[in-house]
C-alpha positions as a Markdown table, in Angstrom:
| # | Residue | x | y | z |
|---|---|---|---|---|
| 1 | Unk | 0.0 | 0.0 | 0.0 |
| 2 | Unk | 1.2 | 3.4 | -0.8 |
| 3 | Unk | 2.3 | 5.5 | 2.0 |
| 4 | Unk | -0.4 | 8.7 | 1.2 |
| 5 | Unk | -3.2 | 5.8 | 1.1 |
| 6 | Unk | -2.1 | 4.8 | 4.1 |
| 7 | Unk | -1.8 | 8.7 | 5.9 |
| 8 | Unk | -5.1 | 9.4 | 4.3 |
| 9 | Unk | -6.6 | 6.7 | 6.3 |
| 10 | Unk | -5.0 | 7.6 | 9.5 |
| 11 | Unk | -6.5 | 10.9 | 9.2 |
| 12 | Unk | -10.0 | 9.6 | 8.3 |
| 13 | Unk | -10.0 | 7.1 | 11.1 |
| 14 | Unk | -8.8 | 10.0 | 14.1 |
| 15 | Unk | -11.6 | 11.6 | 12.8 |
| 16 | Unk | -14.0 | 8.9 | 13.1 |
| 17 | Unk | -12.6 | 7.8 | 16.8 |
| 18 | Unk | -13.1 | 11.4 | 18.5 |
| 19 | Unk | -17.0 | 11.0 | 17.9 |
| 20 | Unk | -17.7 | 8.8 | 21.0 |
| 21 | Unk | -19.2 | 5.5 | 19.8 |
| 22 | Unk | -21.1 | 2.7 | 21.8 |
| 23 | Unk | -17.0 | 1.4 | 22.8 |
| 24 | Unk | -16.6 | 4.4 | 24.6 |
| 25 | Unk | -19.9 | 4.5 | 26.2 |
| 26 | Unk | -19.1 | 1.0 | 27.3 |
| 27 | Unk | -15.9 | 2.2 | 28.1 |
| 28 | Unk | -16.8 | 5.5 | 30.4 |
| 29 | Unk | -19.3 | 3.5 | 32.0 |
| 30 | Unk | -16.1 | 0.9 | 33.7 |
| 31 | Unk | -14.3 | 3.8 | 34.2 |
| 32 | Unk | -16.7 | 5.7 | 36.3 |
| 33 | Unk | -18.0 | 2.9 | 38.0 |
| 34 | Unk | -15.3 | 0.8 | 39.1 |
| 35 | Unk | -12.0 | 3.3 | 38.4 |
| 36 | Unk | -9.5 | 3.7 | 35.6 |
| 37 | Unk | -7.8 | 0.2 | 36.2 |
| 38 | Unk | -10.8 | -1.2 | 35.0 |
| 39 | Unk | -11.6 | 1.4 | 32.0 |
| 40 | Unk | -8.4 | 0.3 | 30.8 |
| 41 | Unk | -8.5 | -3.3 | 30.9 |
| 42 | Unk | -11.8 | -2.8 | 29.3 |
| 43 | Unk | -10.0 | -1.2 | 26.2 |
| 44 | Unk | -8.1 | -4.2 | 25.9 |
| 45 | Unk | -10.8 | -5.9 | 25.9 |
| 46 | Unk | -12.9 | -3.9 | 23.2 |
| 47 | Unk | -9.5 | -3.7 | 21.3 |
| 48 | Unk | -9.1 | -7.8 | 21.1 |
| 49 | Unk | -12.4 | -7.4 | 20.3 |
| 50 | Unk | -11.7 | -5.2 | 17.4 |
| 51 | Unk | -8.8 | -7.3 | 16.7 |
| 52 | Unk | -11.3 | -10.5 | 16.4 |
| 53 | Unk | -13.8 | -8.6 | 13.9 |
| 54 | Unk | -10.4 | -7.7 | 11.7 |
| 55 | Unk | -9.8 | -11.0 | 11.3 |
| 56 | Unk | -13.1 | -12.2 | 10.4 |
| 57 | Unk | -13.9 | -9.5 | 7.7 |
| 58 | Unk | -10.1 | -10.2 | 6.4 |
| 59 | Unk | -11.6 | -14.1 | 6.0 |
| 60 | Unk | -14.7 | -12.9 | 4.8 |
| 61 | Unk | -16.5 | -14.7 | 7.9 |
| 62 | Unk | -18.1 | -11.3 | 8.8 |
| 63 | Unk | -19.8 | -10.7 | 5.2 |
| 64 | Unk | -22.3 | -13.1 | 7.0 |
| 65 | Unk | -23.8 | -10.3 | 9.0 |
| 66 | Unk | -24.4 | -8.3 | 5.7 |
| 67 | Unk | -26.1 | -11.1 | 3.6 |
| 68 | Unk | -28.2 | -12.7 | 6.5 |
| 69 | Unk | -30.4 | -10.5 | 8.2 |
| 70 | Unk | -31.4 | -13.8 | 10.4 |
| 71 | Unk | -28.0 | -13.5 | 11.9 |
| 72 | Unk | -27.6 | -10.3 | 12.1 |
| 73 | Unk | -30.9 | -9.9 | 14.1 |
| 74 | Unk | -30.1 | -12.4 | 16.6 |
| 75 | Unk | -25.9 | -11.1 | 17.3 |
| 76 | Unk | -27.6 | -7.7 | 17.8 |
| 77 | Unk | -30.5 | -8.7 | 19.9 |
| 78 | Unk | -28.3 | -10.6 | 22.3 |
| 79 | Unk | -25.9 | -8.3 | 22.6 |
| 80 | Unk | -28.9 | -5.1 | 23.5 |
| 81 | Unk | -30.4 | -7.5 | 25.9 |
| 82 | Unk | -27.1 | -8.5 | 28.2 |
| 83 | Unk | -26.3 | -4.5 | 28.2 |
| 84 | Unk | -29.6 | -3.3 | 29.0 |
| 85 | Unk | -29.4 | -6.2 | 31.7 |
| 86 | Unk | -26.0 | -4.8 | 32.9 |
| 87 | Unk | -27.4 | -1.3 | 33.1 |
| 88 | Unk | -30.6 | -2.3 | 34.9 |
| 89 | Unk | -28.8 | -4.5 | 37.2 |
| 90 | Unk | -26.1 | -1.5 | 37.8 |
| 91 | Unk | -29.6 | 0.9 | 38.9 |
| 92 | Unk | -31.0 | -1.8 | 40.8 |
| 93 | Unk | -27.5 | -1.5 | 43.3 |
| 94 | Unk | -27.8 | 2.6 | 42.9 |
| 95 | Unk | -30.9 | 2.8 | 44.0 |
| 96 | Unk | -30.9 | 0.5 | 47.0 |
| 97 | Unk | -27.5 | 2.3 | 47.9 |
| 98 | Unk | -26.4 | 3.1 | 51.6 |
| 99 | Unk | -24.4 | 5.2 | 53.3 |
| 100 | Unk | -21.0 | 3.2 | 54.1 |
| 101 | Unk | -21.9 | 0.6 | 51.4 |
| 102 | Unk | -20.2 | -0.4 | 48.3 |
| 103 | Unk | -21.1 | -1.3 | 44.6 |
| 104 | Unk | -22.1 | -4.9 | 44.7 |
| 105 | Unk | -22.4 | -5.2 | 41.1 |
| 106 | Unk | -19.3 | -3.6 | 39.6 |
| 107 | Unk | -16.5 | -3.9 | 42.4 |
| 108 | Unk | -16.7 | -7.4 | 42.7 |
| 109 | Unk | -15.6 | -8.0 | 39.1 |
| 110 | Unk | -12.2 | -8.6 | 39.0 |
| 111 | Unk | -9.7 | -7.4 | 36.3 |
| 112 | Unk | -10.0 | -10.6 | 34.1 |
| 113 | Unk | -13.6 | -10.7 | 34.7 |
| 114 | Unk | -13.7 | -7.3 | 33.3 |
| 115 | Unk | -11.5 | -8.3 | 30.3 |
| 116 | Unk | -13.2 | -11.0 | 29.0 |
| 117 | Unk | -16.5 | -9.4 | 29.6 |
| 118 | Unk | -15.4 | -6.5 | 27.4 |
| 119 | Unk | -14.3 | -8.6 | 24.8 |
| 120 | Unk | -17.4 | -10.6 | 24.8 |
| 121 | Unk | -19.7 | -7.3 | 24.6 |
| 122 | Unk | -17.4 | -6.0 | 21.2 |
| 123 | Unk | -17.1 | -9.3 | 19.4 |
| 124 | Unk | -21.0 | -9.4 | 19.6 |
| 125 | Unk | -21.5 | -6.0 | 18.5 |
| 126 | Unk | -22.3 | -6.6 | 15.1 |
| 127 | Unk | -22.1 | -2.4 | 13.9 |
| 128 | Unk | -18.2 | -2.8 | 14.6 |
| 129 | Unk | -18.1 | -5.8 | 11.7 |
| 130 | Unk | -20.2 | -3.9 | 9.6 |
| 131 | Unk | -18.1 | 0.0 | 9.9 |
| 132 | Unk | -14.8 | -2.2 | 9.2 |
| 133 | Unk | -16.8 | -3.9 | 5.6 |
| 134 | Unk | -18.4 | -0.5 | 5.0 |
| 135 | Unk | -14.9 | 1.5 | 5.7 |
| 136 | Unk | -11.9 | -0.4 | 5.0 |
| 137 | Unk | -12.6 | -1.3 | 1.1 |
| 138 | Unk | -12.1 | 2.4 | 0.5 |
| 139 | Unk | -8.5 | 2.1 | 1.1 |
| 140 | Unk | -7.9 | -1.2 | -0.5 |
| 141 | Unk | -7.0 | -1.6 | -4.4 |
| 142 | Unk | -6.5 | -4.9 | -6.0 |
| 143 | Unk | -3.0 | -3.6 | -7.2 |
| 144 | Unk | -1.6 | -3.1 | -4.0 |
| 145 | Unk | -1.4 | -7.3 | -3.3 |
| 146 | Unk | -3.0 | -9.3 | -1.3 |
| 147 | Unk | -6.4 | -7.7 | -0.4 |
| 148 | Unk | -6.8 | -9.8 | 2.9 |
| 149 | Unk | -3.4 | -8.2 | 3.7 |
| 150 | Unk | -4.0 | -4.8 | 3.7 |
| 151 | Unk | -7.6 | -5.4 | 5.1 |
| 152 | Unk | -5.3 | -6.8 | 8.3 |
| 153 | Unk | -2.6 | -3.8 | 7.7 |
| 154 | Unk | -5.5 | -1.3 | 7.8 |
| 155 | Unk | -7.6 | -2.8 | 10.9 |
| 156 | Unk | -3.8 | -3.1 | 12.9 |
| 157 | Unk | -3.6 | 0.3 | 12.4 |
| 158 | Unk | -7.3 | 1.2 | 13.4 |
| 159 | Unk | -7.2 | -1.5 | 16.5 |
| 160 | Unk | -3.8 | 1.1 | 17.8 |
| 161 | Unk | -5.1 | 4.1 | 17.1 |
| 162 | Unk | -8.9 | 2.9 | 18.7 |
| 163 | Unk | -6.2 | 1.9 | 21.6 |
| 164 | Unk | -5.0 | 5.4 | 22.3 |
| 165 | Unk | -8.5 | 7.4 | 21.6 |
| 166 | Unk | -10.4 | 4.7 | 23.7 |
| 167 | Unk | -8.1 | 4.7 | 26.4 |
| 168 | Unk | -8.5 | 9.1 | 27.1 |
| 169 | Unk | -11.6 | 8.1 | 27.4 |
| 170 | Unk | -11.2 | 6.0 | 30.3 |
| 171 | Unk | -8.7 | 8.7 | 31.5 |
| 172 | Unk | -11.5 | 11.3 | 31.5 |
| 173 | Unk | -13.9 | 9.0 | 32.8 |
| 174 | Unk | -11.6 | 7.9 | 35.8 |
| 175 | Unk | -11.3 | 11.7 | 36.3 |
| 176 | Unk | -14.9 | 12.5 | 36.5 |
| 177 | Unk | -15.4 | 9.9 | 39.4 |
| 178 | Unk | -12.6 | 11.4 | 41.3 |
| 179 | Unk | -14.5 | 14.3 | 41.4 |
| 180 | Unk | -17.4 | 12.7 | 42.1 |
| 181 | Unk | -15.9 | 11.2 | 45.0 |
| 182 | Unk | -15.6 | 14.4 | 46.8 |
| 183 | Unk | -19.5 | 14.7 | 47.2 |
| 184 | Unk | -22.2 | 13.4 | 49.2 |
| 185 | Unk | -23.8 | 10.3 | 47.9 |
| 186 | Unk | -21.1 | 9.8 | 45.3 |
| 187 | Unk | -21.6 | 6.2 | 44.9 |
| 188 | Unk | -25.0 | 6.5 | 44.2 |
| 189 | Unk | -24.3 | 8.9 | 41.6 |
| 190 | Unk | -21.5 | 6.8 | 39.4 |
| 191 | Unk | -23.6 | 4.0 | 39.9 |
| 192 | Unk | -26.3 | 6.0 | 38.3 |
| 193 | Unk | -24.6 | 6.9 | 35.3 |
| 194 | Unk | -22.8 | 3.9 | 34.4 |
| 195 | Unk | -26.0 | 2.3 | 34.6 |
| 196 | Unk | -27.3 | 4.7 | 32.1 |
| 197 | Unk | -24.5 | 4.0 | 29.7 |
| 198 | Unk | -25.0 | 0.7 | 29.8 |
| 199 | Unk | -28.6 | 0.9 | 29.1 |
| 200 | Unk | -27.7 | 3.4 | 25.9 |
| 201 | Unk | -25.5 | 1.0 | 24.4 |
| 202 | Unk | -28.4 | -1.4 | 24.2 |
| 203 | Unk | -30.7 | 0.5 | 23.3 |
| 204 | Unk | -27.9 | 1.8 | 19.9 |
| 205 | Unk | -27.2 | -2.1 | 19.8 |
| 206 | Unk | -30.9 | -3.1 | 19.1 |
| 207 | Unk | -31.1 | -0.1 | 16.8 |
| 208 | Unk | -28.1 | -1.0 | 14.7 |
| 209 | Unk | -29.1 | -1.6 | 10.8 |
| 210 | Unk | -26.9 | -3.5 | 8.2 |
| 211 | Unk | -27.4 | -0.6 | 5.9 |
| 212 | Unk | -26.2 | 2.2 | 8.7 |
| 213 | Unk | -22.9 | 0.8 | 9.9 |
């Protein structure tokens, strides 16, 4: 691949990864409620993830998701309904919070428990399949050599750049529940909004369409 094809798509995909996306929602939400240890493991997570659904469209496995809108339907579905779950389950604790108590629901995940979850949560997010088919092609030519190759070039490069963006996310996450922490009720409060953000992602899961990746 030439290198202006390659610049060009480094610019294009900054661009892209500043607009928060249902990753970073995921993301914030670990970060605010359980700290930035875990918004970061959870952007290696979503970045393995990423990594997985490289592969696949590099195989062609994910082209599946485009020509069958059974299986599209059901990856999407799934995935909404475990997130909405997560959120629900992260208000339930909030709301039944007490002074001197702690966050049942997100604290007692460890840091593997948080990794695998997060990479469970993108490899079943069908939209992030979809953007790499939809985007990727534009920066591929048949005369630049093996066209699984530069799909795999192309979504290395994305997967690090998606590494650093994601991960000042988690940054500014971790810093909004530091502040958070200085104020009354503060746990109710994190556990509030990362419930919300979970139940946002589900609800843009269940709304993804195969034609809008």
């Amino acid at each position: 691949m030439e290198l202006s094809t390659i610049s060009l798509f480094v610019v294009t995909a900054m661009a892209l990864l500043i607009v928060p996306g249902p990753s970073v929602f995921y993301i914030m939400a670990r970060s605010i409620g359980q700290g930035a240890k875990a918004g970061l493991v959870s952007v290696l997570g979503v970045m393995l993830g990423g990594a997985v659904h490289v592969v696949f469209g590099a195989v062609g496995i994910s082209a599946i998701l485009m020509t069958s809108a059974a299986a599209f339907t059901m990856v999407k579905y799934l995935g909404a309904v475990y997130l909405i779950y997560l959120g629900c389950k992260t208000l339930f604790f909030a709301s039944n919070y007490d002074k001197g108590s702690t966050n049942k629901n997100v604290k007692d995940k460890t840091l593997v428990q948080v990794f695998y979850e997060s990479v469970l949560i993108e490899v079943a997010n069908p939209k992030t399949a979809l953007f790499f088919l939809a985007f990727f092609p534009q920066f591929i030519s048949s005369s630049a050599g093996s066209v699984a190759g530069q799909f795999l070039l192309l979504g290395a490069i994305f997967v690090v750049l998606a590494l650093l963006n994601d991960s000042l996310y988690a940054m500014l996450a971790a810093g909004i529940r530091k502040r958070l922490d200085a104020r009354k009720r503060s746990a109710k409060v994190m556990n509030q909004a990362a419930g919300c953000c979970y139940i946002l992602l589900g609800l843009l899961s269940a709304l993804a369409s195969p034609s809008k990746p």
